[in-house]
N, C-alpha and C positions, 0 to 999 in steps of 0.2 A: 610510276608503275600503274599497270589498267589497273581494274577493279577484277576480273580474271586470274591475272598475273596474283595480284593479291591475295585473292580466296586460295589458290593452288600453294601459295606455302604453308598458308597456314593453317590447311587441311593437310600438307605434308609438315606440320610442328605433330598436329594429332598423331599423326603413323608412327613420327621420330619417337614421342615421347611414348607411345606405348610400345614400341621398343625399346627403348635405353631407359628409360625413366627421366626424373628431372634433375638429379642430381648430376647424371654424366653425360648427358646429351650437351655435345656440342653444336655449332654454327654448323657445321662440318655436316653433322649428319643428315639436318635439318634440309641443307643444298644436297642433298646425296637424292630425298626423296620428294623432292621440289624437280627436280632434274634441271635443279639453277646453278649459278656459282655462287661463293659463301661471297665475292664481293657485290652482288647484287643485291644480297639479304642482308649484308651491311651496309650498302648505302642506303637503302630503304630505313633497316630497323637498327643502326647505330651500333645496339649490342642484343646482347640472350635477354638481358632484364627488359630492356623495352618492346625488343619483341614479343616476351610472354605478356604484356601488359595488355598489347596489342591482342593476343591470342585470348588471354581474360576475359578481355570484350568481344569476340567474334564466339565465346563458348556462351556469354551471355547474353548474346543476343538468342540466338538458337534455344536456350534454355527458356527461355521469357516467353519465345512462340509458343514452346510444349507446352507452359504453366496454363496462359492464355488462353490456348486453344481446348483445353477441357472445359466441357460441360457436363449439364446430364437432365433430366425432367425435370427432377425437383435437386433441391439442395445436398440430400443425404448421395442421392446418386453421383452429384458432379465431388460431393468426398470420395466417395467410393474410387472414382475414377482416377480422380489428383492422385491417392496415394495408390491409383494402382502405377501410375505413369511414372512416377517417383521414387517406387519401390520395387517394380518386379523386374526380372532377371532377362531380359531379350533386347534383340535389336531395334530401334538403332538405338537404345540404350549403352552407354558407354561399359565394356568390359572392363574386366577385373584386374589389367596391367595399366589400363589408363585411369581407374580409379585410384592403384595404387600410386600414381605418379600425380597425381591431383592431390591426395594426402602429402604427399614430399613438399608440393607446393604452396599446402596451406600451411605446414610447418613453415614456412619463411615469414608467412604474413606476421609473427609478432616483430622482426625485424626490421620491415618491406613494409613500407605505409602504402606505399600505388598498390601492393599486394591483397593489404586488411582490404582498403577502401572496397577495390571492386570484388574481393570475393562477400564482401559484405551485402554486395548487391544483391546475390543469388537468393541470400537469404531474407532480403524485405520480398525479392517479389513472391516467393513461395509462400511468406508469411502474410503480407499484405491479401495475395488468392484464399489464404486459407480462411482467414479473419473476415472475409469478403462472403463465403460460401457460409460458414457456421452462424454469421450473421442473419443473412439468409432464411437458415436453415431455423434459428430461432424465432423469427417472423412466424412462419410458415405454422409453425406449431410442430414440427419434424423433430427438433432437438431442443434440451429441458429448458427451460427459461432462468436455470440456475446458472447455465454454464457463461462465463466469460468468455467473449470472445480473442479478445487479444488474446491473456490467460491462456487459453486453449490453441489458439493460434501457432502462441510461445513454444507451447510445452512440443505439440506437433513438429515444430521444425527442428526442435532440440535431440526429440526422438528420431528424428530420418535423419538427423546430421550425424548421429551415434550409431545408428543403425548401418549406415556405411560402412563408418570410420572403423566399426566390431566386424563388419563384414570382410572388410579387406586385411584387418589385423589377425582372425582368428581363423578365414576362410569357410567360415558359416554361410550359410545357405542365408540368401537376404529373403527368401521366401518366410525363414521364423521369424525374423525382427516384423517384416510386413504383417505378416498374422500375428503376431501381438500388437500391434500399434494398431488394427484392426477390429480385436477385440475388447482391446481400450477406448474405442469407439462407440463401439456396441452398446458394452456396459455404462459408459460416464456420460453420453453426450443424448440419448434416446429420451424421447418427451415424456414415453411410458415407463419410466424407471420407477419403481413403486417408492412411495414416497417413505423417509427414512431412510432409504439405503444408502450404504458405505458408499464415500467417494472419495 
């Protein structure tokens, strides 16, 4: 198969699954919107599970460019930026049928070790960027010299990874999880945080 050929299914898996989701999406649909036949997506990708493995990686590469490609002048802004690219609600941010089919998917991961591994990726590079900037950010004199980076790094990822996950379970608006994970910014991480205060 080109590398065309390629990209085209498995930009028609994206379409498939935010239509059917993951659970009921078959081969079927996936060649419906490929405009392939399913036995072409089977000799390629054998079955659904090594396809999606395949799909895993084609979503992380794409993701790793977004993370990457934020910057900003100083360190507080290239934060600023990360959680806006990570958190706010537009194109070509992934919608709310395809997140919820990403949730379907990470449910399998405790079953699904090719599953853990590569969704585990998503979350060092996010983490790795964040730990990278707060770092940074500490240097500079921008943010408190209390703050741990990993620490803070951790806590960031654990927050956007909940802030989804309440996003698509609750149908909340990811605009308030964003503004709270923002102004827990604000207050814990700022080099001028008067000294004593709660953290």
């Amino acid at each position: 198969m080109d590398d065309d050929t390629a990209t085209e299914i498995l930009e028609a898996t994206y379409r498939a699954l935010c239509q059917h989701g993951y659970a009921a999406l078959t081969v079927k649909d996936i060649a419906v919107e490929a405009d392939q036949s399913k036995a072409l997506i089977h000799y390629y990708y054998d079955s659904k599970e090594n396809l999606f493995r395949e799909f895993l990686d084609f979503l992380y590469e794409r993701y790793t460019a977004r993370i990457l490609a934020v910057n900003g002048r100083t360190p507080r802004q290239a934060l600023d930026s990360l959680l806006d690219t990570v958190l706010t609600e537009r194109r070509p941010t992934p919608g709310a049928n395809f997140r919820t089919a990403l949730l379907e998917i990470k449910a399998q991961a405790p079953y699904n070790d090719a599953f853990r591994t590569q969704l585990a990726k998503f979350d060092t590079v996010l983490f790795d960027r964040l730990r990278e900037i707060i770092s940074a950010g500490i240097e500079t004199g921008e943010f408190d010299s209390a703050v741990e980076p990993a620490v803070a790094a951790q806590f960031l990822v654990t927050a956007i990874t909940g802030a989804h996950a309440r996003h698509v379970a609750t149908d909340r608006s990811i605009d308030q999880f964003s503004e709270a994970i923002t102004r827990y910014v604000e207050t814990h991480f700022r080099a001028e945080t008067p000294a004593g205060a709660t953290r």
